[in-house]
C-alpha positions as CSV (number, residue, x, y, z in Angstrom):
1,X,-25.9,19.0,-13.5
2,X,-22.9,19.4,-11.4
3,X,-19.7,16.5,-11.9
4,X,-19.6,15.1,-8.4
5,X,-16.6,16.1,-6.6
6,X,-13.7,13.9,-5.2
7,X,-11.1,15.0,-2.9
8,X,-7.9,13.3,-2.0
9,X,-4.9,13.9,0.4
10,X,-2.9,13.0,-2.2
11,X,-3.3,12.1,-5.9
12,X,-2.2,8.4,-6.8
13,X,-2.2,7.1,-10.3
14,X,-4.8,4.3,-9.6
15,X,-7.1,6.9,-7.7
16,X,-6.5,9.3,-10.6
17,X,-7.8,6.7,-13.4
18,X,-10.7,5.8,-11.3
19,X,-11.7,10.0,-10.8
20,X,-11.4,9.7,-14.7
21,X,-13.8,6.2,-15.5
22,X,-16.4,8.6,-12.9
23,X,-16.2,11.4,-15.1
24,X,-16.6,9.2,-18.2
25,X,-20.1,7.4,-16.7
26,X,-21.1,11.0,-15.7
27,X,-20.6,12.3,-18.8
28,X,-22.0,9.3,-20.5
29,X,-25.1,8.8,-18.4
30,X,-23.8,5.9,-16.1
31,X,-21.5,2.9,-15.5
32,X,-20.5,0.8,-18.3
33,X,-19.7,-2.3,-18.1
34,X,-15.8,-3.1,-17.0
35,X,-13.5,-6.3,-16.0
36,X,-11.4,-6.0,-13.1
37,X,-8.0,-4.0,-13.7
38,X,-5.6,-7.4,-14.3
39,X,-1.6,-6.0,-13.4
40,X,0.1,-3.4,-10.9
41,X,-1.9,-2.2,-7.9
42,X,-1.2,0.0,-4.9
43,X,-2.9,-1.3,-1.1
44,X,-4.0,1.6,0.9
45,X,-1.6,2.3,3.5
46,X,-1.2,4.0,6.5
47,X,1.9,4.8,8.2
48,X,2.7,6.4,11.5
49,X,6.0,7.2,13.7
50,X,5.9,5.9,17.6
51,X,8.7,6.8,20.0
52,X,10.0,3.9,19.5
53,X,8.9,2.1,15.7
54,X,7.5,3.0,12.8
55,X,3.8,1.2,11.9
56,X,2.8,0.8,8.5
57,X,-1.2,-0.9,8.3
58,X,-2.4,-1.9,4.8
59,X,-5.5,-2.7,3.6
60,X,-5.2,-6.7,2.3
61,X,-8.8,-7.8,2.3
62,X,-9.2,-11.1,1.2
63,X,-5.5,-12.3,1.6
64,X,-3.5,-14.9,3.6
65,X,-0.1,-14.7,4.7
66,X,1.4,-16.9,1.7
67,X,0.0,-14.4,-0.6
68,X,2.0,-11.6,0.8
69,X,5.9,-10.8,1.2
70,X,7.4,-7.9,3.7
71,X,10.8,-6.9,3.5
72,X,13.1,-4.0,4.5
73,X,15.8,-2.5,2.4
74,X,18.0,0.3,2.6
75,X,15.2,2.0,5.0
76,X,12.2,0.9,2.8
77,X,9.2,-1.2,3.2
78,X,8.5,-3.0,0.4
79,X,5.3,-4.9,0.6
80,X,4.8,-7.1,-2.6
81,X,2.2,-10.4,-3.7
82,X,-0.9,-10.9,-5.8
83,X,-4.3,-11.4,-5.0
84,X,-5.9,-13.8,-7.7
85,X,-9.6,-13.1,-8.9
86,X,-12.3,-15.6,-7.6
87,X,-13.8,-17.6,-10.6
88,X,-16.9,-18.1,-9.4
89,X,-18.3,-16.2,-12.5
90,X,-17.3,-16.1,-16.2
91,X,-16.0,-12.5,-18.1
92,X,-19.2,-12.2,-19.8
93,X,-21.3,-12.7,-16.7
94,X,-19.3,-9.7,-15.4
95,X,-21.0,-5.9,-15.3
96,X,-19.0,-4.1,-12.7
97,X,-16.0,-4.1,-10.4
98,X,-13.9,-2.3,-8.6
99,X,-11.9,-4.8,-6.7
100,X,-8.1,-4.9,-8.1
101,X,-6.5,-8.2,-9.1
102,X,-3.0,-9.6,-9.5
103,X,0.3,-8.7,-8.8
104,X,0.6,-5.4,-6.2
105,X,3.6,-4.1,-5.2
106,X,4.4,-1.1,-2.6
107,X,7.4,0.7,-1.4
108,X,7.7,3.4,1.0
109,X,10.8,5.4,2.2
110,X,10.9,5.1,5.6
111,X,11.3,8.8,7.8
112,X,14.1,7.1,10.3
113,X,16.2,4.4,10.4
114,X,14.9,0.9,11.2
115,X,16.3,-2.6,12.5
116,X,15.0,-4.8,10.1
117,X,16.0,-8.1,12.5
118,X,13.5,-6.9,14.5
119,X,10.7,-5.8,12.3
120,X,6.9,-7.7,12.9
121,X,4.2,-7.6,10.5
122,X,0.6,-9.6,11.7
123,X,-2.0,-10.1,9.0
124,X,-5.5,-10.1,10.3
125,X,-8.7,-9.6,8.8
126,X,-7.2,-8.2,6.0
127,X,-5.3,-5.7,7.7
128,X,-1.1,-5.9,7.1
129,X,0.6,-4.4,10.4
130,X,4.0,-3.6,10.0
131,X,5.8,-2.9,13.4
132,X,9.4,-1.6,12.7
133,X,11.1,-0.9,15.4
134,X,13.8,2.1,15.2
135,X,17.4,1.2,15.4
136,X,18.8,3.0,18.2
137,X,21.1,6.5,17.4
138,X,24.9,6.8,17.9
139,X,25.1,8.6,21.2
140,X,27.4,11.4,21.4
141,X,30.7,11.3,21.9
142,X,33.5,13.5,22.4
143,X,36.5,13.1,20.7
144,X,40.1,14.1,21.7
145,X,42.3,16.4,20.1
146,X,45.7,15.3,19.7
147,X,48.8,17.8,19.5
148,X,52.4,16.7,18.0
């Protein structure tokens, strides 16, 4: 029996913990039982450069607008707020779960300089868009030599 195989563009520390618990239930003949992760979590984001802005989407399932904060600083996004666990069920009634819980915090270093008076982000259906729109570049400019 082979461990199944999981593949990633790139390795994040959440993702790496979760390979690990998969290994642990293959090794140990299935899932155990487990309480939702309570602390620091990473969204899933996306990010993509446009002629003109710079869209980051993140995956916010379940979230409303006042659970959320955006902000730009120094030429990072910083997407921060916490997404509080239903209690429509008690610990003990509780086998399995993957979905992460309270506080989450992300910043990204963004590849060009933005205008952050300008910046949009929509929340819809649980997707975060963040539209930043590119501050525009010093043109050119010769300068003149001067002689004494």
């Amino acid at each position: 029996m082979a461990i199944p195989a999981t593949r990633r563009p790139s390795v994040d520390m959440p993702g790496a913990f979760d390979d690990m618990e998969r290994m642990l239930d293959w090794w140990f003949g299935g899932p155990r039982p487990r309480t939702a992760r309570q602390g620091m979590w990473h969204p899933a984001i996306d990010i993509y450069d446009r002629a003109d802005d710079i869209v980051a989407e993140l995956e916010l399932p379940g979230l409303e607008a006042k659970d959320v904060d955006v902000s730009v600083e120094d030429d990072h996004l910083i997407v921060e707020g916490t997404r509080e666990r239903n209690g429509h069920y008690a610990d003990e009634e509780q086998y399995y779960t993957e979905r992460m819980y309270g506080r989450f915090h992300r910043i990204v270093h963004l590849p060009a300089s933005v205008d952050p008076d300008k910046v949009v982000a929509d929340l819809k259906g649980g997707m975060l868009t963040v539209t930043l729109p590119k501050r525009e570049r010093a043109k050119a400019k010769k300068v003149e030599l001067k002689t004494k």
